[in-house]
C-alpha positions as CSV (number, residue, x, y, z in Angstrom):
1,X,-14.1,-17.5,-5.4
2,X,-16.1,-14.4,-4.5
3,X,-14.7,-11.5,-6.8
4,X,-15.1,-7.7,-6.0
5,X,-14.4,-5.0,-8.5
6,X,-14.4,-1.3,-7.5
7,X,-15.0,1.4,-10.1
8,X,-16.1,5.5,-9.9
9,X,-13.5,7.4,-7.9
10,X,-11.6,9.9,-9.7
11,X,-10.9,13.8,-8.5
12,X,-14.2,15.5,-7.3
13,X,-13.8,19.4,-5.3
14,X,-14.9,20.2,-2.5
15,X,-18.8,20.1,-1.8
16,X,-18.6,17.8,-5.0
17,X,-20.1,14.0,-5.6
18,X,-18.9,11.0,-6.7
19,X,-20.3,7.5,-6.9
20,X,-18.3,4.1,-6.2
21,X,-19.9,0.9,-7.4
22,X,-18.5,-2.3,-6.7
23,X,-19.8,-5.3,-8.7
24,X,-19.3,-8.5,-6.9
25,X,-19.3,-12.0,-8.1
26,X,-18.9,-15.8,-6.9
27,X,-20.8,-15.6,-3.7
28,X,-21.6,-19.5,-2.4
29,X,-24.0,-18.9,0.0
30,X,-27.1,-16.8,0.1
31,X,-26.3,-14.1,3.0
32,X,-23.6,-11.6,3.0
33,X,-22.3,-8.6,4.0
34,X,-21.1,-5.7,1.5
35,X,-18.9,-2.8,3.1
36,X,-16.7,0.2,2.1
37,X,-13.0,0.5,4.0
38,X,-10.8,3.9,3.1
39,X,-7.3,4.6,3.5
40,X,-5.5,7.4,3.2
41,X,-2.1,7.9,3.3
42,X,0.3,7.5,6.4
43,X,-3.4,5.9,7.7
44,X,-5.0,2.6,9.1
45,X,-7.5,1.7,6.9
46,X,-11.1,2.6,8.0
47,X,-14.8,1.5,7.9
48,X,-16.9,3.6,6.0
49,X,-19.9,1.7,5.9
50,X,-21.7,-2.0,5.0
51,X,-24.5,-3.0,3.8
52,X,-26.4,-7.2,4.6
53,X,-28.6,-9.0,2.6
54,X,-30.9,-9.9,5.2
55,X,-32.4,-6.6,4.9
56,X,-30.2,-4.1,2.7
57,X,-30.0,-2.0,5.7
58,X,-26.9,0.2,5.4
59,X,-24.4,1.5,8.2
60,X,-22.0,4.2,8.3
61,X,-19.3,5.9,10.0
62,X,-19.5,8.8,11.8
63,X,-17.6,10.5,9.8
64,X,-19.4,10.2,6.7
65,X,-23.0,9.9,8.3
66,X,-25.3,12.3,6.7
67,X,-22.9,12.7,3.1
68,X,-22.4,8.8,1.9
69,X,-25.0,6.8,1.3
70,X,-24.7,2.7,0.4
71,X,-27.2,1.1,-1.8
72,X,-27.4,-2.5,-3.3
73,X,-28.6,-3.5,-6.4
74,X,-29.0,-7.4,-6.2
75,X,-30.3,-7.8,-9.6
76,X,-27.1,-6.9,-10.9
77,X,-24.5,-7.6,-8.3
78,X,-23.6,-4.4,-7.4
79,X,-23.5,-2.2,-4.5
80,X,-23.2,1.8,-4.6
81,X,-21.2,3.9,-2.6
82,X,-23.2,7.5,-3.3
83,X,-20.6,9.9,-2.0
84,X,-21.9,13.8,-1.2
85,X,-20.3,17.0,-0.4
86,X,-17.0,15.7,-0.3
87,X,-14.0,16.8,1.9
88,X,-10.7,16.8,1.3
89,X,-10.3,14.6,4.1
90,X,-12.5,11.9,2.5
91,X,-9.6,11.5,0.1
92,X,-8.1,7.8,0.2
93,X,-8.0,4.6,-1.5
94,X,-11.8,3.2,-1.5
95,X,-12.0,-0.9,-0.6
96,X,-15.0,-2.7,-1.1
97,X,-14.9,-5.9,1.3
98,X,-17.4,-9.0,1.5
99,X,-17.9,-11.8,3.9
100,X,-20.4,-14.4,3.4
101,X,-22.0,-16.9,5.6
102,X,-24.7,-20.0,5.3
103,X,-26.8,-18.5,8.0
104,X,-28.3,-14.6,8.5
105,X,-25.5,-12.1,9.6
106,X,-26.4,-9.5,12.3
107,X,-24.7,-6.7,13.3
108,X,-22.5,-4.7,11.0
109,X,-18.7,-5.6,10.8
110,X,-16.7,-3.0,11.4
111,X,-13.3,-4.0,11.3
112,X,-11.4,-4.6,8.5
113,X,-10.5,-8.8,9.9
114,X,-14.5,-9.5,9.7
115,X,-13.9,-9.3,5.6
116,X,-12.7,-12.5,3.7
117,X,-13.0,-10.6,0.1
118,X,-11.4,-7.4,-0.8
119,X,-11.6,-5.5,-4.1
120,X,-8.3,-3.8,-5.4
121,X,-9.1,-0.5,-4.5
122,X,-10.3,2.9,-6.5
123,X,-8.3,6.0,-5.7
124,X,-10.9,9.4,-4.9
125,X,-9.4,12.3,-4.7
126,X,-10.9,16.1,-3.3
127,X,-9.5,18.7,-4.1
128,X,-9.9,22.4,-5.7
């Protein structure tokens, strides 16, 4: 059973930085792909951005294009959700998600159905 565990998010002002790590466990097969959902209240929840093992090329939003940036350390599990000058619209409930597969994934899934694997969630919070 794949297993993802969020941790980082906390209260960060404006302009401020925060990192989100997610350290994921029990994966059967050998090509995945890692992404970031937020929802904020009274919201859908929304794809931030993901992250495949084929090549550990990251994807993002629009919205957070230029500010977040997603990293993966494979040694240890773990993916990295490097968040930069924050907004207080950027404050929701942070999902890591996983799907895995026996063969190469392409693309970048985008909606919140493509994930099999959700972690419980880590609350960030900007504000001054």
């Amino acid at each position: 059973q794949v297993q993802l565990v969020e941790s980082g998010g906390g209260l960060a002002q404006p302009g401020g930085s925060l990192r989100l790590s997610c350290s994921t466990s029990g994966f059967r097969w050998a090509y995945n792909v890692i992404g970031w959902f937020r929802q904020a209240p009274g919201k859908e929840r929304e794809w931030v951005s993901c992250i495949t093992s084929n090549n550990d090329k990251p994807y993002y939003s629009d919205s957070v294009k230029g500010r977040f940036t997603m990293s993966r350390d494979n040694a240890n599990n773990t993916v990295y959700l490097q968040m930069n000058s924050l907004r207080p619209e950027d404050t929701a409930v942070f999902y890591c998600a996983a799907v895995e597969n026996i063969v190469p994934m392409t693309g970048h899934p985008e909606m919140a159905s493509e994930y099999d694997y959700w972690g419980q969630g880590t609350q960030v919070t900007v504000s001054s």
